[in-house]
C-alpha positions in Angstrom: 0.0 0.0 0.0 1.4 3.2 -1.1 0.4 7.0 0.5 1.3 10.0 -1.3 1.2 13.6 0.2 1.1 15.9 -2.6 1.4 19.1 -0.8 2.1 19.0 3.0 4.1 21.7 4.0 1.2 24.2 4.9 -0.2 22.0 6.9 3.3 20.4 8.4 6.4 22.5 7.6 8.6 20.2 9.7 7.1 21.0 13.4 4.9 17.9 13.3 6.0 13.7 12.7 4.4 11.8 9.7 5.0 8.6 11.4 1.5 8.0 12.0 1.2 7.5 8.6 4.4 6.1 8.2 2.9 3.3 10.0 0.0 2.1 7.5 1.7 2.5 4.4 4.7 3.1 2.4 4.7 7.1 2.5 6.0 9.7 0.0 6.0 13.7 1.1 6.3 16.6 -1.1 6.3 19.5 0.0 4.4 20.9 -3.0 3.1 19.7 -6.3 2.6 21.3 -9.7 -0.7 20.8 -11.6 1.6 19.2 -14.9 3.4 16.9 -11.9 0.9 15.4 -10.5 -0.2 12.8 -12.3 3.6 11.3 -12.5 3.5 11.9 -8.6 0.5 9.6 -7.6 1.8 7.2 -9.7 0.5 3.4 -8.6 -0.4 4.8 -5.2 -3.8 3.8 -3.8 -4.2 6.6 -1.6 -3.1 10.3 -1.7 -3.2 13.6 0.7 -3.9 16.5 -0.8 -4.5 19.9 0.7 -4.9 22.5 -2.4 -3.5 20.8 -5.4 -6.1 20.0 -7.6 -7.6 16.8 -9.1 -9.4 16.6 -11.7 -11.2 14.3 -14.0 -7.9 13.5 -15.7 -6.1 12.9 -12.8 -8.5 9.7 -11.8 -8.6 8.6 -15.7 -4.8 8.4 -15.5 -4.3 6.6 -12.1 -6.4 3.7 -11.9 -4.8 2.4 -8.8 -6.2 4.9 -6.6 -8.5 4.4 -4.1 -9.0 6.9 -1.2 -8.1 10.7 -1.8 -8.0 12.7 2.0 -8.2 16.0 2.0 -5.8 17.7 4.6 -8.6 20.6 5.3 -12.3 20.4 6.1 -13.4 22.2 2.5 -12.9 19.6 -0.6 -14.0 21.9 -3.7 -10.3 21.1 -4.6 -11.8 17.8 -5.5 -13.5 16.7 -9.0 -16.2 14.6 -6.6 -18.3 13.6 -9.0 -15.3 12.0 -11.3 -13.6 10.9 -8.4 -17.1 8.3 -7.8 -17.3 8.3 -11.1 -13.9 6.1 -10.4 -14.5 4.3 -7.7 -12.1 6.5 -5.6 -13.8 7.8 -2.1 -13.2 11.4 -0.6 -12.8 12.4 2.8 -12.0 15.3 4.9 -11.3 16.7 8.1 -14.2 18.4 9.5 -14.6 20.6 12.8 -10.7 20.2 13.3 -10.5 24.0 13.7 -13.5 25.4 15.1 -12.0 26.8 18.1 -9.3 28.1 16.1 -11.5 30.0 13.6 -13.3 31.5 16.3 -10.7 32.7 17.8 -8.8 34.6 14.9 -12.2 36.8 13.8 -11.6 37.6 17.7 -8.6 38.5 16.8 -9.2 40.6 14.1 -11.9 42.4 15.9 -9.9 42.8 18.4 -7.0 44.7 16.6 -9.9 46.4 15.1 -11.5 47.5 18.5 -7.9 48.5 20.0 -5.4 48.9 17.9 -2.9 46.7 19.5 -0.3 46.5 17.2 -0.7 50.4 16.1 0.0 51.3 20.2 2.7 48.6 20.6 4.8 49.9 17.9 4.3 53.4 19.0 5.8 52.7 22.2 8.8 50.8 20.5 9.0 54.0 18.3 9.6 56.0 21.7 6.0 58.0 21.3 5.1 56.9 25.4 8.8 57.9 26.2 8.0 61.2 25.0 4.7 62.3 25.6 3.6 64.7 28.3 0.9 62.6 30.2 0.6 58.5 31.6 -1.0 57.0 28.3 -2.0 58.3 24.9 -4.0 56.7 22.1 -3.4 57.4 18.6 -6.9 56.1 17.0 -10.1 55.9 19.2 -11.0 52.6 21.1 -14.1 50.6 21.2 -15.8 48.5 23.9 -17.4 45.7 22.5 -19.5 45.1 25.3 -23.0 46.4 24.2 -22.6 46.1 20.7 -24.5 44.0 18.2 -22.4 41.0 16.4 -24.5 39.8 13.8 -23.4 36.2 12.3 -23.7 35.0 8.5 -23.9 31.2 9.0 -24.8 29.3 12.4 -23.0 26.7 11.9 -19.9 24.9 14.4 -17.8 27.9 13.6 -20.9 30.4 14.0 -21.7 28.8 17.2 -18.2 29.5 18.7 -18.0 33.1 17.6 -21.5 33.7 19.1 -20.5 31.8 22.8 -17.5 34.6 22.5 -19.5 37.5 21.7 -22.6 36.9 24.5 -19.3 36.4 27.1 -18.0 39.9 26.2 -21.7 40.9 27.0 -22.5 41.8 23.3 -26.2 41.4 22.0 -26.4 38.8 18.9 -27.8 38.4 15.5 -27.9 35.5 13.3 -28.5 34.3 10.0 -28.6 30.9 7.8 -30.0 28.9 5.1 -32.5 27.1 7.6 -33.4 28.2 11.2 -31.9 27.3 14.4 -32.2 27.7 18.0 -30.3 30.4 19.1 -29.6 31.0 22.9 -30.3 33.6 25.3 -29.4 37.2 24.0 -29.7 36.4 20.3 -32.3 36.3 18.0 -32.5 34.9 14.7 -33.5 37.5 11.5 -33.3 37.3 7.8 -30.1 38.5 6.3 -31.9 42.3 5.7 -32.2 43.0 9.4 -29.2 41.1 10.5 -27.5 43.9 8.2 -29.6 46.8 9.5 -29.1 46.1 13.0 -25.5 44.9 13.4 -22.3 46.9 14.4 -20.1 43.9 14.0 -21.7 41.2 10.9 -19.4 38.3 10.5 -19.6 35.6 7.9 -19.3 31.6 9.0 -21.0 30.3 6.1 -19.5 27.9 3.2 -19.0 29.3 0.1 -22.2 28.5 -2.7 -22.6 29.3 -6.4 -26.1 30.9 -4.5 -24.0 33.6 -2.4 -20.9 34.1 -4.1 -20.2 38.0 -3.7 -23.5 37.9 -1.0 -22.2 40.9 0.5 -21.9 43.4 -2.4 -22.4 47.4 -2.8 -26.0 46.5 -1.9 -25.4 44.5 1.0 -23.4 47.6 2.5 -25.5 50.1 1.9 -28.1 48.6 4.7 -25.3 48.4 6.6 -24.8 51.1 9.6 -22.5 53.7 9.1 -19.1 52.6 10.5 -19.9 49.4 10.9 -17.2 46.5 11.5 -17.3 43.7 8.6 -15.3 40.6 9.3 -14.7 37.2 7.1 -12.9 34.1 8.4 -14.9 32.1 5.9 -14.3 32.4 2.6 -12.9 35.6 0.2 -15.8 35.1 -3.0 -18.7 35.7 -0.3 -18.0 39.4 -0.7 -16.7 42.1 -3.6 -13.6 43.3 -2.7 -13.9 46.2 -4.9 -17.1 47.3 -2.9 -16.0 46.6 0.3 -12.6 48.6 -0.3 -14.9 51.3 -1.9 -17.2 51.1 1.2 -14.1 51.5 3.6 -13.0 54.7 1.6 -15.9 56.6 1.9 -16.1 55.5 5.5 -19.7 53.5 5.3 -17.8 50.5 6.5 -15.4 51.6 9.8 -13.1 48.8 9.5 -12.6 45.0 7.8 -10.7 42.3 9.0 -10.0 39.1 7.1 -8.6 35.7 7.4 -9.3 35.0 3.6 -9.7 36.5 -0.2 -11.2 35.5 -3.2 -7.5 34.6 -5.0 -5.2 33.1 -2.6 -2.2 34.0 -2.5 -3.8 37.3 -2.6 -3.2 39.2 -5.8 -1.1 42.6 -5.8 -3.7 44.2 -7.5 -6.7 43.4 -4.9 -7.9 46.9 -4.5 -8.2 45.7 -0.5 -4.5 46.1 -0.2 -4.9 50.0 -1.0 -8.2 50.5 1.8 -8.0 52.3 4.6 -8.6 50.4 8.1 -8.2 47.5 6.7 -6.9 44.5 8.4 -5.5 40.7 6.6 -4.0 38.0 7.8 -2.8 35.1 5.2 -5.3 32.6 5.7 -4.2 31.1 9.0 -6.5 30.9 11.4 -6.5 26.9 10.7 -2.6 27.2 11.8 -2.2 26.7 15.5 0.2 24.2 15.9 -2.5 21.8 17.9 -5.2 22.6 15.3 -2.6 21.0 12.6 -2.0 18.0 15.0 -5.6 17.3 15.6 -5.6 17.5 11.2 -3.2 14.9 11.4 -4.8 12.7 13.9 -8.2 13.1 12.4 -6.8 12.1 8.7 -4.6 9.5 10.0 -8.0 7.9 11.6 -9.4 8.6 8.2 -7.1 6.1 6.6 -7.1 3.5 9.4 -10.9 3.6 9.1 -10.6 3.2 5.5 -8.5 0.4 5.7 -10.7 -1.1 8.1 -13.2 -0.9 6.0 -15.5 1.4 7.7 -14.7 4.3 6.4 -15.7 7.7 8.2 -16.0 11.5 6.3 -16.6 10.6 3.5 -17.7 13.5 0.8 -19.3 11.5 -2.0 
């Protein structure tokens, strides 16, 4: 039995032992794979990891060997599903490995947003406390979040975490999804229309759909109120960048923070990059080093199960 990792250095750049796979199978890591090598990679294996290099249709005509593809992440669009049954080859993934760590980056984010951290720690470094006439200074206003309204785009694991943090700093809560759900104690759940009108803070937790690509658009921020805080941990082609860069230049939107765009790496000419009070981080709030070893533990469990013949998360 052979197991090939087509790209695993995002996901393990050397801080975390393979030998839990090591042990099932005979296992070959690269640290990255081009499009034209991956066919020649896979090769007679029967299973392969894969965490953004894509397969396509092609890919499971050429290797007829395979048997289980695991993706390395919870989303599988990477994935040609449909061919991949199509060959008898099952897809899993990891899912709900990093909830807690999702929740806690749009924290994060909001948090630089709400008080400036970084902004006051490098003033300090920069001598500005050294020098200035009285005990503390501030050079951009500060918020308290207790008292504001977080309104959430999606309710699902990740939706749930963020709300639990936002009712503990004693904020109110909105939420939003495809289908109802019971919401606790100081939150209510609207339609999308309200949770725009009546939100300081709106935060999106929902997958990305051919239904709600670029959901929050020019429209979509026009209900919003005026300064309010827009944050995505999700995924970048829920929103239009060039609107919400437009929005943060006229000052309708106060700030946005985000975890993710719509190309990845982002592009240099994403007009985000050029707005004002605006705050990204390169798609790692799935990086904690014990949210990548839970990954590991969860797909090595994928492959023993597989093995087993009972196999678990599977896609299609």
């Amino acid at each position: 039995m052979k197991i090939v990792v087509l790209d695993g250095y995002a996901a393990n750049p050397g801080d975390i032992s393979w030998e839990g796979l090591r042990t099932l199978a005979e296992l070959t890591v690269y640290d990255r794979t081009a499009p034209e090598e991956t066919i020649g990679r896979i090769g007679d294996a029967e299973i392969v990891l894969l965490n953004k290099t894509p397969l396509g249709a092609d890919v499971f005509e050429a290797c007829p060997k395979l048997k289980l593809v695991s993706v390395l992440a919870t989303g599988y669009n990477i994935v040609d599903v449909q061919a991949a049954r199509a060959h008898g080859v099952m897809v899993c993934n990891v899912p709900g490995y990093s909830t807690g760590a999702v929740a806690q980056m749009t924290f994060a984010l909001l948090l630089e947003i709400t008080q400036q951290v970084g902004l006051h720690s490098a003033a300090v470094f920069a001598g500005d406390w050294q020098n200035n006439p009285d005990f503390c200074f501030w050079k951009k206003p500060l918020t308290e979040l207790a008292g504001k309204t977080m309104g959430l785009i999606g309710y699902g694991a990740i939706g749930q975490a963020v709300g639990r943090i936002a009712l503990a700093f004693g904020m109110r809560l909105l939420v939003t999804a495809r289908h109802e759900k019971e919401v606790p104690a100081g939150a209510a759940f609207v339609d999308l229309d309200a949770l725009l009108r009546g939100s300081d803070i709106v935060s999106l937790h929902c997958p990305q759909t051919a239904e709600n690509r670029r959901m929050i658009d020019a429209d979509a921020l026009a209900q919003m109120k005026d300064g309010a805080i827009l944050l995505n941990t999700a995924r970048g082609g829920l929103l239009d960048e060039q609107a919400v860069a437009d929005a943060l230049r006229s000052g309708k939107l106060g700030a946005f923070g985000a975890d993710v765009v719509s190309r990845e790496p982002i592009a240099a000419d994403n007009p985000l990059l050029a707005a004002p009070n605006c705050f990204l981080t390169p798609h790692v709030a799935w990086a904690p080093y014990e949210t990548r070893v839970r990954l590991h533990r969860i797909t090595a469990e994928n492959i023993r199960a597989f093995l087993a013949g009972t196999p678990q998360n599977v896609v299609n």
